[in-house]
C-alpha distance (Angstrom), angle and dihedral (degrees) to the residues before:
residue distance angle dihedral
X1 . . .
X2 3.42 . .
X3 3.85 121.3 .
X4 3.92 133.0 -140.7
X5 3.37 124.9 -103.8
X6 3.70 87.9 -118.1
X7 3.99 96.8 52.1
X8 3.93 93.2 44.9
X9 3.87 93.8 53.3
X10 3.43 86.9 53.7
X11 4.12 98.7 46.9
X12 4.02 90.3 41.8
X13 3.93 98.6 43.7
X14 4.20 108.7 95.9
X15 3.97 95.7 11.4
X16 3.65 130.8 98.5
X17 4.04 113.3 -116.3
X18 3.70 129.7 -154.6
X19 3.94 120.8 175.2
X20 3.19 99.4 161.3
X21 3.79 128.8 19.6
X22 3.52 103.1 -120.8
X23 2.88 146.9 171.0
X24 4.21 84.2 26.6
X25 4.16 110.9 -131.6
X26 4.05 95.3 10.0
X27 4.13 126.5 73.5
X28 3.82 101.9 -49.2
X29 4.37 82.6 177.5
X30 4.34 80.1 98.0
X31 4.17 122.7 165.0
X32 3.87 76.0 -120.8
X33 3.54 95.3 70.3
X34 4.22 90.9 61.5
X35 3.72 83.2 61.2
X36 3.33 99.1 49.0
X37 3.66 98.9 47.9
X38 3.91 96.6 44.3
X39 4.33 91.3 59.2
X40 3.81 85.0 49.0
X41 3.39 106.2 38.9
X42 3.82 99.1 39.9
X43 4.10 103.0 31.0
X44 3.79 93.7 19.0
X45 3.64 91.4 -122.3
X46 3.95 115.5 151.4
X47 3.67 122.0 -93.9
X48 4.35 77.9 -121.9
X49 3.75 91.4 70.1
X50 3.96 90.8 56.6
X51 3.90 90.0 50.7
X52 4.08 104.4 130.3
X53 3.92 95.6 -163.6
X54 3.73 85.5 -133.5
X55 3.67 130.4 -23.7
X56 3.92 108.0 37.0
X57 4.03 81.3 -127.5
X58 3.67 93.0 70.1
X59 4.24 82.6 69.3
X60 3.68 86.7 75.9
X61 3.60 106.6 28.6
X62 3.49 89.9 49.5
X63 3.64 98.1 36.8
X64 3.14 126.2 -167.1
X65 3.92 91.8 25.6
X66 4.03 84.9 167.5
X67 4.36 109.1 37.3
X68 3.81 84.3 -136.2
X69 3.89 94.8 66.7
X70 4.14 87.5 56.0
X71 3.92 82.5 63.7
X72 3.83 89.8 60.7
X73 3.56 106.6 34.0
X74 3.70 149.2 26.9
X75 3.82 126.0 -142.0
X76 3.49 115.3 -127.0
X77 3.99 135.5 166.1
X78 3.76 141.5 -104.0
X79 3.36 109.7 -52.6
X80 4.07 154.0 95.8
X81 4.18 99.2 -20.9
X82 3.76 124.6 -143.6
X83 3.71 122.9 -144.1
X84 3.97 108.3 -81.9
X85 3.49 89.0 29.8
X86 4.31 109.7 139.9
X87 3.90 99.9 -143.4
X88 4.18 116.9 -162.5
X89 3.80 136.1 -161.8
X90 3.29 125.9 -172.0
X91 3.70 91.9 -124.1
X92 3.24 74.2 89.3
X93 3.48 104.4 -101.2
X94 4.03 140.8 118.7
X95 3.67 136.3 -169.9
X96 4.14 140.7 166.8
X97 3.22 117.4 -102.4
X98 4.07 119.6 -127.3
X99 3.73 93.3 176.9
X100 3.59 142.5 -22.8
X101 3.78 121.4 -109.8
X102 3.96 102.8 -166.9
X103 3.85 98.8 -102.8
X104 3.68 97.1 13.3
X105 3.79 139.4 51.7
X106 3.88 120.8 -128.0
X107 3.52 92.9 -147.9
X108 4.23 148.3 179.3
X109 4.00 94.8 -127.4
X110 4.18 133.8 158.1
X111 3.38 130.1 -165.2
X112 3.88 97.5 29.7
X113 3.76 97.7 147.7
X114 4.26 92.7 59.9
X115 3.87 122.7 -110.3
X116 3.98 87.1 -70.0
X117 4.01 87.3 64.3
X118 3.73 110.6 24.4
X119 3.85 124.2 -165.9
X120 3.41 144.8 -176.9
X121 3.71 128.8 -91.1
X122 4.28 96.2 -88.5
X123 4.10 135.1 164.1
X124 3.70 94.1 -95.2
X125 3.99 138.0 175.5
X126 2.79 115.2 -114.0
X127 4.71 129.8 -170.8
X128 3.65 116.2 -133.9
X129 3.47 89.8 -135.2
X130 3.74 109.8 136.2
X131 3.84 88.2 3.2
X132 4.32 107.0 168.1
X133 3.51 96.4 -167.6
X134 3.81 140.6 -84.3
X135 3.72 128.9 -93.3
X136 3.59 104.0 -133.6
X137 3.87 125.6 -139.8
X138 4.56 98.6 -120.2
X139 3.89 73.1 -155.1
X140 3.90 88.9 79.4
X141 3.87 117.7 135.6
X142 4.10 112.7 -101.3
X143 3.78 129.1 -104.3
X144 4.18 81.0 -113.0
X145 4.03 88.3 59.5
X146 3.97 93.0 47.2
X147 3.83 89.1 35.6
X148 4.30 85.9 56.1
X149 3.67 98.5 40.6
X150 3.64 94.0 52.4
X151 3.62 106.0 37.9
X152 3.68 92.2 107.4
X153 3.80 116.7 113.4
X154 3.83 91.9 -130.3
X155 3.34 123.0 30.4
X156 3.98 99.0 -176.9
X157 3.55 85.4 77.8
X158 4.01 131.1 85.4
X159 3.09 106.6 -113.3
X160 4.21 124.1 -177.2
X161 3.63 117.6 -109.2
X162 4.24 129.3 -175.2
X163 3.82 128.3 -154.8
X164 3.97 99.2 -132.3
X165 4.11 79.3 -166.5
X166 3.70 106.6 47.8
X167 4.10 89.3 10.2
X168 4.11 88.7 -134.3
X169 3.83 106.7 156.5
X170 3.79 122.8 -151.8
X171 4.12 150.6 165.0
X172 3.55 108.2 -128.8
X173 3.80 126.4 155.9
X174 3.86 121.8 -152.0
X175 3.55 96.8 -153.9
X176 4.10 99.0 60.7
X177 4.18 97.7 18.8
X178 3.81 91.5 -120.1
X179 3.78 118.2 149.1
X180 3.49 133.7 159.3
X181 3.96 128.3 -178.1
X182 3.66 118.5 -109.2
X183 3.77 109.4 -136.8
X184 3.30 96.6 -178.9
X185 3.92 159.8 -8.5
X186 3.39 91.6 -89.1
X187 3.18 102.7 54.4
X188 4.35 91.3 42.8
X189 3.62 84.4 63.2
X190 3.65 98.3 45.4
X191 3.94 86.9 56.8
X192 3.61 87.5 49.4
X193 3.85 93.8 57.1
X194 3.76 89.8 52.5
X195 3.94 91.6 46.4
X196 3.55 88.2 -122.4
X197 4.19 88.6 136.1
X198 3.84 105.8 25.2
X199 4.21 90.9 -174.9
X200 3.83 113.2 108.7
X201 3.64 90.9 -154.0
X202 3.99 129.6 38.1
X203 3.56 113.2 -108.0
X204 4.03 100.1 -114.0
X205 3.98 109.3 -137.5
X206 3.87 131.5 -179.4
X207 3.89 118.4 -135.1
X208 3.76 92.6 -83.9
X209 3.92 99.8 50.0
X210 4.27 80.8 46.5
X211 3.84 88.9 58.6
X212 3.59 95.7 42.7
X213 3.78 89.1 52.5
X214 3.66 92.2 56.7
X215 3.75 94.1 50.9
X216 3.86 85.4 46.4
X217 3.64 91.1 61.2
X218 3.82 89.0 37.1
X219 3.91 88.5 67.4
X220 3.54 88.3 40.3
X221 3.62 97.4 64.3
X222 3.59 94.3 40.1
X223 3.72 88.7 49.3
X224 3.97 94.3 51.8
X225 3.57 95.6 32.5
C-alpha cells in the first residue's frame, strides 16, 4: 500500500536505505537509493523504473529513462520546488524536496558526505548551485486544495480542521506546523476555551486538501526548525 509523502519522510529520515545493492563491495547507502524508495513506496512504482543506467543524473536528463515514470511525473527546470519534488545536480546527486528555502533546498538526502564518508538518509540543505531541474510528481495537490486550506485570514492561528473522508478532526496551524489530533468533543471545546482554534466551524477538507495540509505543516516545521 502506498504511503504519503508525509508518512514516508518521516519513516526514511535518520535510517540508512538500500534498494538496490549497488555498487556490490563499496557503500551501497547511495543518494540514489532515496529516489528509488520514494517512486516505490509512495506511487508503488518498482525500484526498476528509477534505474539511472549510470549516473543518477541521467534520470533527469534523460527523462523518462523508463515510459512509466512520464506517467507520474513531469520534468521541469531550476526553479521554486514544491514538496515531493526529486531535485538533481549533475554532481551527480538527487534528493526530495520537503520545502524550498529561496536559494537552498531543505531536503530528504543520503549519502551527502561521498562514498569516503557515508551517511544516513537526513533533512539536509541543500545550494541550488548547479541545480538541473526537478522532476515533478503530476500527482501535485491543485491550486483549489491550496486555495481551501489557506483561505483563513490568519494563518498563525490553530485553527480546527475535519477529514470529510476518514472524518479525523484536528488543530493544526500552518504557520508553526503544529497539529494535534482531536479525539473528541471534549477536548475541541477545551481548545476553544484556551483560544487555541479561534474557527467556529471546522474547516471541511476532502482527502486531497488533508494531504496537502500535512505537507503544509511538513514545510512548516522544517521551515521553523
Amino acid at each position: 500500500m502506498a504511503l504519503s509523502f508525509t508518512v514516508w519522510v518521516a519513516r526514511a529520515e535518520n535510517t540508512w536505505i538500500d534498494r538496490d545493492g549497488y555498487p556490490p563491495g563499496g557503500n551501497i547507502y547511495q543518494c540514489h537509493d532515496v529516489w528509488l524508495d520514494y517512486i516505490n513506496r509512495v506511487y508503488d512504482l518498482p525500484i526498476s523504473a528509477g534505474h539511472a543506467g549510470g549516473a543518477t543524473s541521467r534520470v533527469y536528463t534523460e527523462f523518462p529513462r523508463v515510459a512509466i515514470l512520464s506517467n507520474y511525473f513531469t520534468r521541469v527546470g531550476p526553479g521554486t520546488a514544491q514538496p515531493g519534488d526529486v531535485a538533481f545536480w549533475p554532481s551527480p546527486h538527487v534528493a526530495v524536496v520537503i520545502a524550498d528555502a529561496g536559494a537552498s533546498l531543505i531536503t530528504l538526502s543520503q549519502n551527502n558526505g561521498g562514498d569516503s564518508r557515508p551517511m544516513k538518509t537526513l533533512r539536509t540543505t541543500l545550494s541550488k548551485n548547479g541545480l538541473l531541474g526537478y522532476l515533478r510528481p503530476k500527482t501535485t495537490l491543485t491550486a483549489a486544495a491550496l486555495s481551501l486550506v489557506q483561505k483563513e485570514e490568519d494563518m498563525s492561528l490553530p485553527r480546527l480542521y475535519r477529514n470529510t473522508a476518514t472524518g479525523t478532526i484536528a488543530a493544526a496551524c500552518i504557520a508553526t506546523g503544529f497539529y494535534w489530533d482531536i479525539p473528541n468533543l471534549a477536548a475541541v471545546t477545551l481548545l476553544r476555551s484556551k483560544k487555541l482554534a479561534v474557527d467556529e466551524a471546522n474547516v471541511e477538507l476532502n482527502a486531497e486538501q488533508w494531504e496537502f495540509l500535512l505537507q503544509l505543516l511538513a514545510v512548516a516545521r522544517a521551515t521553523t526548525s
